[in-house]
C-alpha positions in Angstrom: 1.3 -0.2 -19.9 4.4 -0.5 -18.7 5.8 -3.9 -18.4 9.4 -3.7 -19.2 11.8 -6.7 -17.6 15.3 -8.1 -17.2 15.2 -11.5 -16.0 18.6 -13.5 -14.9 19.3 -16.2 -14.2 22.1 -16.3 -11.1 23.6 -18.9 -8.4 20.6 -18.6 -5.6 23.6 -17.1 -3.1 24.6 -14.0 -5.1 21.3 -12.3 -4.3 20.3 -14.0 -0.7 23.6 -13.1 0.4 22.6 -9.3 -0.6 19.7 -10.0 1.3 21.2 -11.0 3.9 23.4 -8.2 4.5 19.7 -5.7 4.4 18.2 -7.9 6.6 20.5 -7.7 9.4 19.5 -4.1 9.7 15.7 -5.4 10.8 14.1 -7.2 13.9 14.8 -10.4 13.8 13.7 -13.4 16.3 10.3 -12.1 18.3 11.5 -12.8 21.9 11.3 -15.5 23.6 7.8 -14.1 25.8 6.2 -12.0 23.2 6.0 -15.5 21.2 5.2 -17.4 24.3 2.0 -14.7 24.3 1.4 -15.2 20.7 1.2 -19.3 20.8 -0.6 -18.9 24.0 -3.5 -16.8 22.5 -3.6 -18.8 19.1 -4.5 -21.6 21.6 -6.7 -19.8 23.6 -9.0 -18.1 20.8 -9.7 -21.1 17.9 -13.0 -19.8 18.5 -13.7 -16.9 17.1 -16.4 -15.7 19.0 -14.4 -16.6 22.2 -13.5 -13.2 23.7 -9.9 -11.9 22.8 -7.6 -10.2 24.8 -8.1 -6.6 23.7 -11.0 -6.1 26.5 -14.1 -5.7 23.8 -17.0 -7.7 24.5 -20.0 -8.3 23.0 -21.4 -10.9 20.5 -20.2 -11.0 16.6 -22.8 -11.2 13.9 -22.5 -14.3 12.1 -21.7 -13.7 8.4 -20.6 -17.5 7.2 -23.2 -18.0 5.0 -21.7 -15.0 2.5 -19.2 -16.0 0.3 -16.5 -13.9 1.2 -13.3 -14.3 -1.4 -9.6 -12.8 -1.0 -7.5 -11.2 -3.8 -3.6 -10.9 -3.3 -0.5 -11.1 -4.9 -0.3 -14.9 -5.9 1.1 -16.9 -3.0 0.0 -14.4 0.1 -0.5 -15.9 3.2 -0.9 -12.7 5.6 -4.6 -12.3 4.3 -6.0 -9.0 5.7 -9.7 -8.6 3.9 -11.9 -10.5 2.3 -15.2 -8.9 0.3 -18.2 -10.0 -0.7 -19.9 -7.3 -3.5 -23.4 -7.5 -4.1 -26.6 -5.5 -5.1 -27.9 -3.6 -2.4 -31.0 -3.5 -0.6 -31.6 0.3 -0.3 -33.4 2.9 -2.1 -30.8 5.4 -3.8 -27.6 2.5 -3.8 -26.6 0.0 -6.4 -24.1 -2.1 -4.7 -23.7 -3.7 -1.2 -19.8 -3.7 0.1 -19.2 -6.0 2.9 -15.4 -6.1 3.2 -13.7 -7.7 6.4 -10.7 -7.2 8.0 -8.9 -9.7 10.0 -9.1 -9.1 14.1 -5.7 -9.4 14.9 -6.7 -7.4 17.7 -8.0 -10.1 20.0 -4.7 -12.2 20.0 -2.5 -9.4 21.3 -2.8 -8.5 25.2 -2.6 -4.6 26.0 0.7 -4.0 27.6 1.8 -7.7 27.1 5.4 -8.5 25.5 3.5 -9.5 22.0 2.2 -5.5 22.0 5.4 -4.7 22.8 7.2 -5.8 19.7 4.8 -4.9 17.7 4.8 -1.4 18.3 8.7 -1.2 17.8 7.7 -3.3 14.5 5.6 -0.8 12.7 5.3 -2.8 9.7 6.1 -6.0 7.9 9.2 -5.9 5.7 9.0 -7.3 2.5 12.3 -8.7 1.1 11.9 -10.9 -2.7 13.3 -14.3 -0.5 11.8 -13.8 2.8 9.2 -11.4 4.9 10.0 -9.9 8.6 7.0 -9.8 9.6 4.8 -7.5 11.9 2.9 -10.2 14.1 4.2 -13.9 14.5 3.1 -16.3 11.8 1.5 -18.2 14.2 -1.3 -15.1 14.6 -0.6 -13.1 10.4 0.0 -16.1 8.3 -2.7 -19.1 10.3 -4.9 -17.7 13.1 -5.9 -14.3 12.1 -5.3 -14.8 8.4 -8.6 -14.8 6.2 -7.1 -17.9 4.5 -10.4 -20.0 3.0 -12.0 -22.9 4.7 -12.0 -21.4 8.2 -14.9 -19.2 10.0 -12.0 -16.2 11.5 -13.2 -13.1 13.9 -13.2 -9.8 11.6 -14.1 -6.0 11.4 -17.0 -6.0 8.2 -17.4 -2.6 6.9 -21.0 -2.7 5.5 -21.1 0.1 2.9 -23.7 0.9 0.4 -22.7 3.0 -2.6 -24.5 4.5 -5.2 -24.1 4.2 -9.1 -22.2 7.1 -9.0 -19.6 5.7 -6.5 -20.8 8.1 -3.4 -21.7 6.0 -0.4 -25.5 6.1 0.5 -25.1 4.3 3.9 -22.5 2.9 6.2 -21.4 0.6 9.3 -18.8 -1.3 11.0 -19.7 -4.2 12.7 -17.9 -6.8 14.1 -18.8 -10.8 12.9 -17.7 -14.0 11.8 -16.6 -14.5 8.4 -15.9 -17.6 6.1 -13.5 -16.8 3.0 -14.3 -19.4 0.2 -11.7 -18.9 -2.5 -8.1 -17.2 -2.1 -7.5 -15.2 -5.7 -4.8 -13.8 -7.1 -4.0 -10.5 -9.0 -2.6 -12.0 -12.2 -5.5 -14.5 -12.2 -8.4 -12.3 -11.9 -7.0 -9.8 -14.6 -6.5 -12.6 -17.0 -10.0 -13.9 -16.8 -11.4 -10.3 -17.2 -9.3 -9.7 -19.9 -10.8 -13.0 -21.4 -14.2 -11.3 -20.6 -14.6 -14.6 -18.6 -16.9 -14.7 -15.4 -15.8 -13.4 -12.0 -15.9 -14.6 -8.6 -19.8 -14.3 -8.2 -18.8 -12.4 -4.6 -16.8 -10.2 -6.7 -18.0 -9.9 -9.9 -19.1 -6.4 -9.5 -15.7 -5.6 -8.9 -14.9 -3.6 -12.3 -17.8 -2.0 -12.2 -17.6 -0.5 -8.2 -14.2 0.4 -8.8 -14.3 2.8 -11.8 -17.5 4.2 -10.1 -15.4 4.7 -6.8 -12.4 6.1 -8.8 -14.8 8.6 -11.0 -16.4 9.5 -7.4 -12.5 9.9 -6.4 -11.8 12.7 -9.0 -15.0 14.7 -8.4 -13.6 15.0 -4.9 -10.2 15.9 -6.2 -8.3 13.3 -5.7 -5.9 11.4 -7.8 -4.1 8.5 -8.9 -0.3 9.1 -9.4 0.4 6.9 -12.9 4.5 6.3 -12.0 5.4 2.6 -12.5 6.6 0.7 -9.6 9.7 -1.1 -9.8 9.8 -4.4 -8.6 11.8 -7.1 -7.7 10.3 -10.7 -7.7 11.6 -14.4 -7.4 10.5 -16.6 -10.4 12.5 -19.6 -8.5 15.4 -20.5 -6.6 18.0 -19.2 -9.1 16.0 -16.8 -11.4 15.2 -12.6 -10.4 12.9 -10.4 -12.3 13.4 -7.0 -12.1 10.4 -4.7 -13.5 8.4 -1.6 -13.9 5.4 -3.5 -12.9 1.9 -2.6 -15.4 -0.8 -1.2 -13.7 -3.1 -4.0 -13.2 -7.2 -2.6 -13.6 -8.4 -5.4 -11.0 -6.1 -4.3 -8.5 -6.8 -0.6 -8.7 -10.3 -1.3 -8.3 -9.7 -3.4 -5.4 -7.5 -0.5 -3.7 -10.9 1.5 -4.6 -12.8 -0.8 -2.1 -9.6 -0.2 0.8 -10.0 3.3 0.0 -13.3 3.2 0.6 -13.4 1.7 3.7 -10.6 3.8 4.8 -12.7 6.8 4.2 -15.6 5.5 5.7 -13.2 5.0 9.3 -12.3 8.0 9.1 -15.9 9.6 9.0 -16.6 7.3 12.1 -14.2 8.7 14.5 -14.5 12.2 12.8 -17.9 12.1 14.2 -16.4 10.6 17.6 -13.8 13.5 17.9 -11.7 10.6 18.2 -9.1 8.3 16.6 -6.5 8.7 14.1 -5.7 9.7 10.2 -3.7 9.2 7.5 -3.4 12.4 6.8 -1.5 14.4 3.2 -1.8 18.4 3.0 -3.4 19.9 -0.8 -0.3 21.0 -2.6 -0.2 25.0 -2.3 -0.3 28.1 -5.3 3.5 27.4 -5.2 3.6 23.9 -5.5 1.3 23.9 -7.9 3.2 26.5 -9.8 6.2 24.8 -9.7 4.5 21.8 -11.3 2.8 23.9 -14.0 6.5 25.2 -14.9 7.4 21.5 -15.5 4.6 20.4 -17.4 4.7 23.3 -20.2 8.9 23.3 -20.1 8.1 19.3 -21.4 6.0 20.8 -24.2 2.5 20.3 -22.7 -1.2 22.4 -21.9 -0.9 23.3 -18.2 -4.5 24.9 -18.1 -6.8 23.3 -15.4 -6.4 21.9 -12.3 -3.3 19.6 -12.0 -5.8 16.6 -11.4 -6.8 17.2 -15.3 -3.2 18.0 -16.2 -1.8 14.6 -15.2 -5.2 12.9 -16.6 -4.5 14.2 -19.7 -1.0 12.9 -20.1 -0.2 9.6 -21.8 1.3 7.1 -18.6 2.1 4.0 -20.6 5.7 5.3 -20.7 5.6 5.3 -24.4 6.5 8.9 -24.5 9.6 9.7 -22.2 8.4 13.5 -21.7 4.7 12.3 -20.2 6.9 9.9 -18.5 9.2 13.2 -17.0 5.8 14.9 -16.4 4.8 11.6 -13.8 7.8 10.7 -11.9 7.5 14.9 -11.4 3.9 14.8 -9.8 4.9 13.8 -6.4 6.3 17.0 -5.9 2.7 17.9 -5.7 2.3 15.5 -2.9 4.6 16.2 0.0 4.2 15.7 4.4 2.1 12.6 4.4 1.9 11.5 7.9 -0.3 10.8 10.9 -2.9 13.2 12.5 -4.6 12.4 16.0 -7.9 13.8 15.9 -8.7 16.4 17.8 -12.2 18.3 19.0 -12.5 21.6 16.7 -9.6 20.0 14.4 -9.8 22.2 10.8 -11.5 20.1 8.5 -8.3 21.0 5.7 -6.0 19.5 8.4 -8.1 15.9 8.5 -7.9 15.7 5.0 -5.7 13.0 2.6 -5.2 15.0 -0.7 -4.8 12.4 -3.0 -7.7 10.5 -1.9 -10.0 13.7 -1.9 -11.3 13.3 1.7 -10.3 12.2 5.1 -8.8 9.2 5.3 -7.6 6.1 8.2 -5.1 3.6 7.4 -7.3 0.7 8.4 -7.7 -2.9 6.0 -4.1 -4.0 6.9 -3.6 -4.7 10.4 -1.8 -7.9 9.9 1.1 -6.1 8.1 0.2 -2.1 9.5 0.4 -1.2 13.1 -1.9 1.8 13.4 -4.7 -0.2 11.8 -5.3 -2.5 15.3 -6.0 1.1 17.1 -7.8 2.5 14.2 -10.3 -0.7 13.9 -12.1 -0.3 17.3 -12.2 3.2 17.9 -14.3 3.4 14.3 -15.9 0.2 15.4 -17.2 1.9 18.9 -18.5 5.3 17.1 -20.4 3.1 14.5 -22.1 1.1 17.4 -22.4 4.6 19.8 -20.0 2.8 22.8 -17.1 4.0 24.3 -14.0 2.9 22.5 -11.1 1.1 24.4 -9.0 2.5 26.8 -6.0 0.8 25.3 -7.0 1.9 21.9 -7.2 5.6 22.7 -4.3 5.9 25.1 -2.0 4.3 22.2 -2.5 7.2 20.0 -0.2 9.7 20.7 2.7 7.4 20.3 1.4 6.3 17.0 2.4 9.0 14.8 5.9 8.5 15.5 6.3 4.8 15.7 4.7 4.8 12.3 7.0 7.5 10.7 9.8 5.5 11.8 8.7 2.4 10.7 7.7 3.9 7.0 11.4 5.1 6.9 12.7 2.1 7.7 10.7 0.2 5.4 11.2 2.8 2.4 15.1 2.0 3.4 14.9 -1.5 2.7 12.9 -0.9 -0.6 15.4 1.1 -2.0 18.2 -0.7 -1.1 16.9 -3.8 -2.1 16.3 -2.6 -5.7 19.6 -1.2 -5.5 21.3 -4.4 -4.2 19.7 -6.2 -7.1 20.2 -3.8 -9.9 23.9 -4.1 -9.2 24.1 -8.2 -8.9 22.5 -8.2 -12.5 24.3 -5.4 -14.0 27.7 -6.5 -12.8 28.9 -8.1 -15.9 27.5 -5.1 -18.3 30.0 -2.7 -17.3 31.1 -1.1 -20.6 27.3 -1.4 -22.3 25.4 1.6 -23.2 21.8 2.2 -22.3 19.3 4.0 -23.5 16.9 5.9 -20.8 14.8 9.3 -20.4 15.6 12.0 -18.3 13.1 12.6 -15.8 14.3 14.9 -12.9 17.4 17.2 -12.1 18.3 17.7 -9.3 20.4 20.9 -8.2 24.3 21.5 -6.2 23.9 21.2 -2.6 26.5 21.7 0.6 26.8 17.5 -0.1 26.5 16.8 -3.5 27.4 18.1 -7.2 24.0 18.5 -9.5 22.8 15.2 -10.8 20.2 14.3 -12.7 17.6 11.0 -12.8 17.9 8.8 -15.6 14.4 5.8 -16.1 16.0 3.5 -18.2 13.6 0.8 -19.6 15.6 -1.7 -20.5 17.3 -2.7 -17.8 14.2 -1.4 -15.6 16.7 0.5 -13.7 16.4 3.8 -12.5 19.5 5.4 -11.8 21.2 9.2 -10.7 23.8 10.5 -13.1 26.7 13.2 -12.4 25.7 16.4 -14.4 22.9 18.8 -15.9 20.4 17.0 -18.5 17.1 18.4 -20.0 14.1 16.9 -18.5 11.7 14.5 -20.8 15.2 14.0 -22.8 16.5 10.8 -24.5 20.0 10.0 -23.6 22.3 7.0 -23.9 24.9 6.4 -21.2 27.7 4.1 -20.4 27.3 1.6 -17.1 31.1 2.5 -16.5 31.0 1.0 -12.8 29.5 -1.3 -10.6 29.9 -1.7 -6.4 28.0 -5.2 -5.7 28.8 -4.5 -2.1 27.3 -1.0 -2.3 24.7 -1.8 -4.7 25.8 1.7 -6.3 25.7 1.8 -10.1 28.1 4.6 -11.9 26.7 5.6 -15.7 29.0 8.4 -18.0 28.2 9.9 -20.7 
């Protein structure tokens, strides 16, 4: 795995005012009457089987004597699902996923202020110091939240899926819920590592998740191995930048959102209704393109490019597999939003690295789309008309959501950038060792430039210049713009 790190320590102000500055580019204070709607509704709904304000009716199952448990990055307090795994009931199926997602839905009035802002929202931002978020704390971080110790209204996919990860049966339903335990990432891993128990309500977890990920591949989809790079506050005054290690728990556990995205999509398939998350196969010329890379880093190219990349070492211990993995999302290009329509082509519904069609639906605390996706599969599992609201949002979606994912992508990069420069400003002069793992040709705006994964510092940077791809190369930091966040290597 990859799991290489520069730490610093710095005066707390050298990065929040960097922050700051990226920020300022975002919403800010929810006005004054979108709040006022918020608090009002938080108020209003402490029940959760009292009916909300998105105009479904209709009683909730009551689910409170499961065990339901959360797993999130350590310290999360915008808790979108819970799960509770266990051995299922039917002939054919080995395990019983019930995994809920929080009904943010209720709290939020169609056409109010509060729906409002959250449609020119989009998404939560996530910033190391501080979160803009999508909703009001007051509904994504108390009320809707699946924090423990509180019964909360939720969407419970109710999934049975064989040993072989292929789902046997399926339903949505709407009930009560009762986390028990909030988990963390880090935690979990480290007591499976130990081979210690799991969560009893999740201690099939391993298990489910290679089985949906196996099922994933005979579909044809895929996992792209690149690192993330990550920024994360250790303290006040201490930064860690990283290429963060894959973490086996928490692929499994996007296994059991996949899942459930997959089976919402089925749902309004079937109901000639809703929307997707949709990514096109990569074409012969794509594909050939890729194959071109792969052997010019010294490597078989025969098979499908899903056995290609599963071939290839990720661990980042050999820079040209590295080059071969930061070049497979060429593969991967015009992700986006499709509104379903009657007679749609089956090819156009489908999300290629996931193999099938697919619904952005287990984050609607921190996701737009997911509060429109939620009800319309809710109403095609149950056989009722879905909601007005719901339906007439979803030609606006595709857009407000491509504009938020840019935004968001925005402040990523530039808060990686921002950081790399406040904790490389007083290298200037060092040399650093990195891999070559793209090039990048002249255009009308720019001179050819290549892209440069350098391990130690976990930085990933863009060099003037022509370099051989999979290559070793040490280069000079010769400048650094703090403002900018711009870094400037030589040879």
């Amino acid at each position: 795995m990859i799991s290489h790190r520069m730490r610093a320590h710095l005066p707390g102000p050298v990065l929040t005012e960097a922050y700051d500055r990226i920020a300022a580019e975002l919403p800010q204070e929810y006005p004054p009457e979108a709040l006022a709607e918020a608090q009002a509704a938080v108020a209003e709904l402490t029940d959760p089987n009292a009916p909300g304000h998105d105009g479904i009716d209709g009683e909730r199952e009551d689910l409170t004597e499961l065990a339901f448990v959360t797993i999130d990055p350590d310290g999360a307090t915008d808790l979108d699902q819970a799960m509770h795994l266990g051995d299922s009931p039917i002939e054919g199926a080995r395990w019983r996923v019930r995994y809920a997602i929080a009904d943010v839905g209720r709290f939020i009035r169609p056409g109010g202020a509060l729906d409002a802002e959250t449609r020119a929202r989009g998404l939560t931002d996530y910033l190391p110091d501080r979160r803009i978020p999508l909703h009001p704390p007051v509904i994504s971080e108390d009320a809707a939240s699946l924090l423990p110790g509180a019964a909360k209204a939720a969407y419970v996919f109710v999934v049975d899926v064989a040993e072989s990860g292929s789902v046997v049966a399926q339903d949505l339903v709407r009930a009560v819920v009762a986390s028990v335990a909030q988990l963390d990432y880090d935690t979990v891993q480290a007591d499976h590592d130990a081979g210690r128990p799991l969560h009893p309500s999740m201690a099939a977890l391993p298990a489910l998740g290679a089985a949906l990920l196996a099922q994933q591949h005979d579909r044809g989809g895929i996992d792209l191995a690149i690192p993330d790079q990550e920024v994360a506050r250790s303290d006040e005054d201490t930064y860690t930048l990283a290429f963060r290690p894959r973490r086996e728990i928490e692929d499994a556990n996007a296994q059991i959102s996949l899942l459930a995205g997959r089976v919402a999509a089925d749902l309004m398939l079937s109901a000639g209704q809703g929307i997707l998350r949709t990514l096109p196969r990569p074409d012969q010329e794509t594909v050939a393109e890729f194959t071109a890379v792969v052997r010019s880093l010294g490597f078989e190219a025969d098979g499908t490019y899903q056995e290609v990349l599963e071939r290839i070492d990720h661990t980042g211990a050999d820079p040209a597999a590295l080059a071969v993995h930061y070049a497979s999302p060429m593969l991967f290009r015009g992700a986006g939003y499709t509104v379903i329509e009657p007679g749609m082509d089956p090819e156009t519904a489908v999300q290629a690295a996931v193999g099938a069609p697919y619904a952005h639906t287990t984050a609607p605390l921190r996701r737009l789309v997911d509060r429109f996706v939620l009800p319309i599969a809710w109403a095609a599992a149950q056989g009722v008309a879905a909601p007005e609201w719901a339906l007439a949002a979803l030609p606006e979606l595709p857009d407000l959501m491509s504009a938020a994912g840019s935004r968001s992508r925005k402040v990523e990069n530039a808060v990686v950038e921002a950081t790399e420069a406040v904790l490389l400003a007083d290298r200037v002069g060092e040399t650093f060792e990195g891999v070559v793992v793209s090039q990048r040709d002249a255009n009308r705006d720019r001179s050819p430039r290549f892209e440069v994964h350098f391990p130690e510092p976990a930085v990933v940077a863009f060099v003037e210049g022509a370099a051989e791809v999979g290559s070793r190369i040490a280069l000079e930091l010769t400048a650094v713009d703090v403002a900018s966040g711009e870094l400037t290597f030589g040879r």
